[in-house]
C-alpha positions as CSV (number, residue, x, y, z in Angstrom):
1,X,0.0,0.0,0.0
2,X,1.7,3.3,-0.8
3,X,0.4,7.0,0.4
4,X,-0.5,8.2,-2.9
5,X,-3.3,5.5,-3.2
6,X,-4.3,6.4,0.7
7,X,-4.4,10.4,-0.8
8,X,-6.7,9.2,-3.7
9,X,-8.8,7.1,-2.1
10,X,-9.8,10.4,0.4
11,X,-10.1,12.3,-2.4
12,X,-12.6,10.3,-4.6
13,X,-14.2,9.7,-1.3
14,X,-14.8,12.8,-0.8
15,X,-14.9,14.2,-3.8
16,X,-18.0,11.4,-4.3
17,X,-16.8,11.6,-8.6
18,X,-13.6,10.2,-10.1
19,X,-13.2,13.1,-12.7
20,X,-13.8,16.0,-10.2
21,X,-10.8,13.8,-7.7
22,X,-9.0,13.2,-10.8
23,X,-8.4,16.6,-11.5
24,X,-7.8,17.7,-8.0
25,X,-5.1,15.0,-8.0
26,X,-3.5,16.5,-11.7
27,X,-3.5,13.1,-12.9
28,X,-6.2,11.2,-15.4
29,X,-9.2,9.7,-14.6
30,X,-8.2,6.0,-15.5
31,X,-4.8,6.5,-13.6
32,X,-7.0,7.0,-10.3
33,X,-9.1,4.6,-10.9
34,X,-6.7,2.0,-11.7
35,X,-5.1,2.8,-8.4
36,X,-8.1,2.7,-6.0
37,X,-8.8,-0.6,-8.0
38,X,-5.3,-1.6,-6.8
39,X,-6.1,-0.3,-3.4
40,X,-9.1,-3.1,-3.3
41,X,-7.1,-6.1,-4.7
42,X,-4.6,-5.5,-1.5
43,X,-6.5,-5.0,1.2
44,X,-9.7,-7.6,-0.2
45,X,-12.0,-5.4,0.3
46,X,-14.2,-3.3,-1.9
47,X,-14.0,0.0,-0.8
48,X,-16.4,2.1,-3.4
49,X,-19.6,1.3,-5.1
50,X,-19.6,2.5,-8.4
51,X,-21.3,3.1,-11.8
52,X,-21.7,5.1,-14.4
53,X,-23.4,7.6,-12.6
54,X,-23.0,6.8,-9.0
55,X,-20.0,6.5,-6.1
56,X,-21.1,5.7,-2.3
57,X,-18.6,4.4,0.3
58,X,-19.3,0.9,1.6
59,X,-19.5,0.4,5.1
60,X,-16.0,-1.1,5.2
61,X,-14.3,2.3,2.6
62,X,-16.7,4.5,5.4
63,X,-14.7,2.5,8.1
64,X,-11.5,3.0,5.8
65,X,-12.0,6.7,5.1
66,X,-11.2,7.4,9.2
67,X,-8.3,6.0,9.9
68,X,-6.7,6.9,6.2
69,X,-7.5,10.1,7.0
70,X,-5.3,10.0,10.2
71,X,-2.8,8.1,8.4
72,X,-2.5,11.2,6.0
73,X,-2.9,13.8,8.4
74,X,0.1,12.3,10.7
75,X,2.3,12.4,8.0
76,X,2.1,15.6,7.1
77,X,2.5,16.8,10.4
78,X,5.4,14.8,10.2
79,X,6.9,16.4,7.5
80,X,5.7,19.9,9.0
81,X,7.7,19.4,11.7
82,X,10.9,18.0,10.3
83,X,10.9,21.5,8.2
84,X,10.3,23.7,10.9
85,X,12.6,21.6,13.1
86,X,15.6,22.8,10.9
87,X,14.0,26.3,9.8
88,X,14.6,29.6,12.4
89,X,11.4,30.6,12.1
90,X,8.7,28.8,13.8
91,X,5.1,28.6,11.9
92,X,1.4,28.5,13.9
93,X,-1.6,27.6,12.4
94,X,-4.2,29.4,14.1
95,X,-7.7,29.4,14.1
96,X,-10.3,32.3,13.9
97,X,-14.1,32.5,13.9
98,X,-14.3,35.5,12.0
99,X,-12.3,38.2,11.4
100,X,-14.3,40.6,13.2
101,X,-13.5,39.1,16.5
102,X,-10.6,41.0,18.7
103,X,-9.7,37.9,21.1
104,X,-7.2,35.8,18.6
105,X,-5.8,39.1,17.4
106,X,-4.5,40.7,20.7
107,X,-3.4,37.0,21.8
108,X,-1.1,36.5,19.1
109,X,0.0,40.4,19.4
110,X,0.8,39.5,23.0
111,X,2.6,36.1,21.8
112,X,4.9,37.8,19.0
113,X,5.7,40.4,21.4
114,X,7.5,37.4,23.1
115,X,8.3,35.7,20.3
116,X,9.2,38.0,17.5
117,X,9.9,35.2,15.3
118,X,6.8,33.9,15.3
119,X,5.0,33.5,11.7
120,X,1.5,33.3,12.0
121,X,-1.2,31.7,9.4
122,X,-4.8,32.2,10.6
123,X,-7.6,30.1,9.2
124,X,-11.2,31.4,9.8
125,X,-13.5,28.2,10.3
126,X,-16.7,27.6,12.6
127,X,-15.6,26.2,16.0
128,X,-17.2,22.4,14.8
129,X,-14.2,22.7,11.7
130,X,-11.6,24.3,14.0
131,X,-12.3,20.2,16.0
132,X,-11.9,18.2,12.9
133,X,-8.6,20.8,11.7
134,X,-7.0,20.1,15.2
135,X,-7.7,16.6,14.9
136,X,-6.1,15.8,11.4
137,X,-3.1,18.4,12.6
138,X,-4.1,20.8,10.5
139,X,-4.2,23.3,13.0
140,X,-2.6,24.3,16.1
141,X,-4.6,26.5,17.8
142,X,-8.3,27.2,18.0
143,X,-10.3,29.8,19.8
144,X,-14.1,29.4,20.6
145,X,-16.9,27.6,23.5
146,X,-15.6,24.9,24.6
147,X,-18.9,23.3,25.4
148,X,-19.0,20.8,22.7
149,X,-15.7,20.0,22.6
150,X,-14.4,16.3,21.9
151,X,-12.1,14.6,24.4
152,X,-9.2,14.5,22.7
153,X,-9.3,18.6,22.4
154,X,-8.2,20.5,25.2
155,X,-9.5,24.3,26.4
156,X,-8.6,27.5,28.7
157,X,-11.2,29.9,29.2
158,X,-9.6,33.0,28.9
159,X,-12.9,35.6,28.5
160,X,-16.1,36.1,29.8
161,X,-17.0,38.7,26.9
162,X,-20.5,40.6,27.6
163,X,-23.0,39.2,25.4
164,X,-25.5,42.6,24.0
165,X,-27.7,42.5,20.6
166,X,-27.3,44.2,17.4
167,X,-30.2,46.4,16.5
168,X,-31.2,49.3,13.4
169,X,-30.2,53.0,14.7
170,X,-34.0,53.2,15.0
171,X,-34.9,50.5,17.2
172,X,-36.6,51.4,20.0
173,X,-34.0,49.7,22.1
174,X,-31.7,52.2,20.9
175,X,-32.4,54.8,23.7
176,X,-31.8,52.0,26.1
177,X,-28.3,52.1,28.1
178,X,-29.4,47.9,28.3
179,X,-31.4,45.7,27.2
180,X,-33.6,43.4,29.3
181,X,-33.4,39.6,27.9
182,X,-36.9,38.8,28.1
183,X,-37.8,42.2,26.4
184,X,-36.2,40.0,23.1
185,X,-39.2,37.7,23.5
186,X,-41.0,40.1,20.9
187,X,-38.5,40.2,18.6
188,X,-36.9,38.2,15.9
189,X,-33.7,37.2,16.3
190,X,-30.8,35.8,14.0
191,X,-29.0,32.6,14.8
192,X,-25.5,31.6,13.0
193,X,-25.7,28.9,10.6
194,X,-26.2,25.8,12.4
195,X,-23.2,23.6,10.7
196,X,-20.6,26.7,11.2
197,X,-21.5,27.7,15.0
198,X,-24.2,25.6,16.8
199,X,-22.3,26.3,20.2
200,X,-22.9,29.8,19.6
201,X,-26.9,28.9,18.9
202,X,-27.2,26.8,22.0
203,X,-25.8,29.3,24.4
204,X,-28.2,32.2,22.5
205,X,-31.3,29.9,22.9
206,X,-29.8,28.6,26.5
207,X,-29.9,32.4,27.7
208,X,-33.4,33.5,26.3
209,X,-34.5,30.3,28.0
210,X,-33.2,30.9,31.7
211,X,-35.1,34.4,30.9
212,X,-38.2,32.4,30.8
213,X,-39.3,32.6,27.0
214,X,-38.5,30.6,24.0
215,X,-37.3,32.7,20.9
216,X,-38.7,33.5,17.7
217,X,-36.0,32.8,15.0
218,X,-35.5,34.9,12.3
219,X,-36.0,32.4,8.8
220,X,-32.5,32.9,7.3
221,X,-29.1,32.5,9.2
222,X,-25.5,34.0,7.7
223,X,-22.3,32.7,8.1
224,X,-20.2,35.6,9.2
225,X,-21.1,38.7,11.6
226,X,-20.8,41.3,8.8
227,X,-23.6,39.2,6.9
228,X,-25.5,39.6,10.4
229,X,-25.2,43.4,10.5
230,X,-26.2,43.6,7.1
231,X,-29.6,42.1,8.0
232,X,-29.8,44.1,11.5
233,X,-29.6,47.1,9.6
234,X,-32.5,46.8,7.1
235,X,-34.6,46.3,10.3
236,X,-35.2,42.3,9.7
237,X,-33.8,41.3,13.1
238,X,-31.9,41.1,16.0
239,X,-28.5,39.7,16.4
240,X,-26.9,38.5,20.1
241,X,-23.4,39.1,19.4
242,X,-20.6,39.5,22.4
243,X,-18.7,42.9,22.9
244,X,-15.5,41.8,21.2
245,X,-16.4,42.3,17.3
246,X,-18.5,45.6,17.5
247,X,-16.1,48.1,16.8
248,X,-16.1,46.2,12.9
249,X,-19.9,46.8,12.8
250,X,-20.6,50.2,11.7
251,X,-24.3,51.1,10.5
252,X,-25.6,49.1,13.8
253,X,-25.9,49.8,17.3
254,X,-25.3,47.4,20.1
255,X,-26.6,47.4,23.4
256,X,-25.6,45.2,26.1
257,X,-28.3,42.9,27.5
258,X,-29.4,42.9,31.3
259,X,-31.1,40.4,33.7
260,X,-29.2,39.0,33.4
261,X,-26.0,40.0,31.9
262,X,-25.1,37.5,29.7
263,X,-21.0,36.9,29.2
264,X,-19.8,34.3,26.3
265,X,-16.7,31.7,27.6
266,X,-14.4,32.6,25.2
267,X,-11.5,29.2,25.6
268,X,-8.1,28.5,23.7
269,X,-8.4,25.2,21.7
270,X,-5.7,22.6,21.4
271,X,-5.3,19.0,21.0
272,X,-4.7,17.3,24.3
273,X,-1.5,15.8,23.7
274,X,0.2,18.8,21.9
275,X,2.6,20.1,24.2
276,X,5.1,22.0,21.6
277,X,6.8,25.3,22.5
278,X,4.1,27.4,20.3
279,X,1.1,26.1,21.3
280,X,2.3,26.6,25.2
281,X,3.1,30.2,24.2
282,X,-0.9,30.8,22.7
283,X,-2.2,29.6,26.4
284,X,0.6,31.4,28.4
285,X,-0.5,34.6,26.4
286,X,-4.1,33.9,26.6
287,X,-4.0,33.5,30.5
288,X,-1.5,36.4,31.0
289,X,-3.9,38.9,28.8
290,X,-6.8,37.7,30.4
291,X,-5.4,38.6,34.3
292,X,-3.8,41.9,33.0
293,X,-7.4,42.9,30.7
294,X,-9.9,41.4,33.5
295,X,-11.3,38.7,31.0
296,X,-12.3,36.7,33.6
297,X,-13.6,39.4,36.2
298,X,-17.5,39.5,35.9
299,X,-20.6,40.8,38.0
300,X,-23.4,37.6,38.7
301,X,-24.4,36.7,35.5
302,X,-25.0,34.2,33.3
303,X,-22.5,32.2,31.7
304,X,-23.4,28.7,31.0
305,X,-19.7,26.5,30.2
């Protein structure tokens, strides 16, 4: 069994069409299919169903498709780390929810201030992505709630950031210093797309819960907060959105809410048995930031894990 067949067997698998994986892969389509073919012959096992028209994973390539996937994923952090073992300049791959967010950004200011080597790549992907990147190594570091988290990744809560809503310059919340929660019971409010942040949707619906009232969602969802204000300020909806991203939200006003306040657990995401110099750096940062800024300081309020 060789690696390139392991790397063409994910992609047709995922791909779900030989020509679309063929071309990904720069090579032709019979070439690919030849190998997977080969793939089948050594392990005895078919691993695709296919026709004309059609590809599905068995049961056994579904089974198959896991642990390749780890196969692939370990050797390339292999290889990462054999060139940045012999390279000055050390690379982290960071994760971001969305650009608009300040958190990540004044961490890794704080970290390069200590390391001014440090090269940085940031990837923006939903919290539920951010998992599967830290999984496959992929990713170094992730920032979000850690309430969903899988065992294998580990968290630090770093900020309790005060949860407020969005709202139109005319709202009538807008001569409000706060906002009650329950006053949002009359209101439609925007949720995140599910697949991209469903922590962020549980601790929304979580909080107008504990206020006593279930809330009406708005039809559509977005996938990034910009897309959100965008909506807020034609007057469609509401959006609960924490303190740390509205300074990138012009045309809106936000308003933090009351009874309670409402603080999102911000944590620093990392797989459980990474303990390189880089990673230890993010969560040193994150911690020392929070205790200098008063992350963690907050009133009563309500702050589910």
């Amino acid at each position: 069994m060789e690696l390139r067949q392991l790397r063409y067997f994910v992609t047709v698998a995922e791909e779900l069409h030989f020509g679309r994986a063929a071309a990904q892969e720069h090579i032709v389509q019979s070439a690919l299919s030849q190998q997977i073919q080969r793939l089948e012959r050594e392990l005895g096992v078919r691993l695709l169903e296919r026709s004309t028209h059609h590809v599905a994973l068995t049961v056994a390539g579904a089974a198959f498709l896991v642990e390749a996937r780890q196969i692939l994923a370990h050797v390339d952090r292999a290889v990462a780390i054999a060139r940045n073992t012999g390279s000055a300049v050390p690379a982290l791959r960071v994760g971001i929810i969305d650009a608009s967010y300040d958190s990540m950004p004044q961490i890794l200011q704080e970290a390069q201030a200590h390391r001014p080597g440090l090269v940085v790549h940031q990837i923006e992907a939903g919290v539920p992505e951010q998992y599967r990147l830290l999984a496959d190594g992929r990713l170094d570091v992730g920032i979000g709630r850690a309430a969903l988290a899988p065992p294998h990744i580990a968290s630090q809560v770093f900020r309790h950031d005060p949860l407020g809503v969005l709202l139109p310059r005319e709202h009538r919340f807008a001569e409000l210093d706060a906002v009650p929660v329950g006053d949002l019971a009359r209101e439609p409010l925007l949720l995140a797309e599910e697949a991209q942040a469903p922590e962020f949707n549980q601790f929304t619906i979580e909080m107008c819960r504990a206020a006593g009232f279930t809330p009406t969602v708005y039809a559509g969802t977005v996938e990034s907060i910009r897309a959100a204000a965008d909506l807020v300020a034609q007057g469609r909806c509401l959006y609960c959105v924490p303190s740390s991203c509205v300074s990138a939200l012009p045309g809106t006003l936000w308003r933090p809410l009351t009874e309670p306040a409402s603080y999102y657990p911000w944590s620093v995401l990392w797989r459980a048995d990474d303990d390189s110099d880089h990673v230890t750096t993010i969560v040193t940062c994150a911690r020392t930031l929070s205790a200098r800024l008063g992350w963690l300081t907050t009133p009563d309020r309500f702050t589910p894990d």
